[in-house]
N, C-alpha and C positions, 0 to 999 in steps of 0.2 A: 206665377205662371197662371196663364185663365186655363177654362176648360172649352175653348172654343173650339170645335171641329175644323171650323178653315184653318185659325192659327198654326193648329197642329199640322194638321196636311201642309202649310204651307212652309212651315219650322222641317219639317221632314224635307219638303223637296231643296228647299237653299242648302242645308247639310248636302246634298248630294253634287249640286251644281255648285259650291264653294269648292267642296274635297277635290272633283272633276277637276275643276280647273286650275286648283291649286298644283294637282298631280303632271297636269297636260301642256295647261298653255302661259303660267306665269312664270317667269325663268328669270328671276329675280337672284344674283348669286349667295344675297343675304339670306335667301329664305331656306333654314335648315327641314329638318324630318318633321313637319308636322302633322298632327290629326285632328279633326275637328271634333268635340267629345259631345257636344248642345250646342242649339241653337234652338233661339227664343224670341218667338213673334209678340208682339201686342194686339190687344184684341182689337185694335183698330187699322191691323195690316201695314202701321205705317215703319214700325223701327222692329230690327233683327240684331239681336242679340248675339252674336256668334263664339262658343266658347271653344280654346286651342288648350293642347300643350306642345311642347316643341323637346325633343330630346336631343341634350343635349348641354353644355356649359351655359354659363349665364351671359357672356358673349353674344353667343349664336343665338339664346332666348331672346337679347336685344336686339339681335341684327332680324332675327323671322318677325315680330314686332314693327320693328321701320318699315321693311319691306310689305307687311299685310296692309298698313297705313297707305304707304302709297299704290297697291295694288288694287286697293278699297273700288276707286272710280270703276275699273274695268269689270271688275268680280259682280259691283252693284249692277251695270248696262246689261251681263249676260244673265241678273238673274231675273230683271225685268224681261228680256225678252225672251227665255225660258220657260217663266210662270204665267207671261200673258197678264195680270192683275193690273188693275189701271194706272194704279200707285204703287211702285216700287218703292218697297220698304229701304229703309236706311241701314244701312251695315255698322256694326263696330264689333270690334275684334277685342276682346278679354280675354288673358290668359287662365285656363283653368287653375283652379289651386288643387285641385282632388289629388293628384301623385303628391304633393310635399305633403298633406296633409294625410294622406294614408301612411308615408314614411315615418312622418311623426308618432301615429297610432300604432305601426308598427315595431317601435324603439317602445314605445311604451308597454307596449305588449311583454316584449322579450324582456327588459328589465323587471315586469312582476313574475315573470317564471321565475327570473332567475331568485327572487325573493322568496317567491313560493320554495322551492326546491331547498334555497337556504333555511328555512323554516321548519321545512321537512326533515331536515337534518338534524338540526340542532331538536326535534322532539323526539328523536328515536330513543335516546337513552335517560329521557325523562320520568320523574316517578314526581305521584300527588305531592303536593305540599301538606297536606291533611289527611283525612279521612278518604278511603278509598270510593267510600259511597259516601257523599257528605250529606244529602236529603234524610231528613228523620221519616223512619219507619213507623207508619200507626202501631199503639202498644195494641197488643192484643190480652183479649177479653180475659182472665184466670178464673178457672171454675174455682164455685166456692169447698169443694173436696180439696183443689188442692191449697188454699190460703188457711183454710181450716176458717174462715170469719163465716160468720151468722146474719142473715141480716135482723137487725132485734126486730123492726118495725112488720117484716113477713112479706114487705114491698120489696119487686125487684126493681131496677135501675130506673126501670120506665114507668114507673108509679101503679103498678099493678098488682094485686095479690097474690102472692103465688096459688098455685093451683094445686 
């Protein structure tokens, strides 16, 4: 997708005048529930990208499909004469894949709950297999009062004389 200004503006106005007439004046009996989700210009105004889904069996997703194909001529004449632009871009019609593909995301979801949860479960009544705190704890320092030791040399640890 570019970052063109007109693309955009003009990717905006065909989504409206596709959906318009899809809704109004194509009476196509194949053409099921559809909605336009994107449409995408090139930065050269000449081809429109048009993305659908259609709700509905996989029937009806073929039958709105035929029907936008041969609808294509009329859809492109009105968008030319709607937008005014010298070159009417070229239409093609793509089915969105965003719903199957969120359903997919969505199954995938629910199955790690469901893992999670299974997981969850099975640690409630678990105990260490070791040591409760297995990380070793710094020894600490014993005064020499209580080991009763001397240092013979009068140096303590850090090479200093006692004082």
């Amino acid at each position: 997708m570019n970052d063109n200004p007109r693309a955009l503006k003009l990717a905006d106005r065909i989504k409206v005048i596709v959906a318009t007439m899809l809704d109004t004046r194509v009476k196509d009996p194949r053409l099921g529930f559809v909605t336009i989700t994107d449409v995408r210009v090139t930065g050269d105004l000449q081809h429109a990208t048009i993305f659908y889904t259609v709700f509905g069996t996989d029937e009806e997703r073929e039958g709105t499909a035929a029907a936008l194909v041969s609808a294509t001529g009329m859809l492109r004449r009105e968008v030319g004469r709607q937008t005014g632009v010298r070159l009417t871009p070229t239409l093609e019609f793509i089915a969105d894949a965003v719903p199957e593909n969120a359903r997919v995301i969505e199954d995938l979801l629910t199955e790690a709950r469901g893992r999670d949860a299974e997981l969850a479960r099975s640690k409630e009544g678990a105990a260490y297999a070791g040591e409760a705190d297995p990380y070793r704890a710094p020894h600490e320092e014993q005064d020499e009062d209580q080991t009763g030791d001397v240092d013979p040399a009068g140096i303590d640890g850090r090479g200093r004389e006692d004082a």
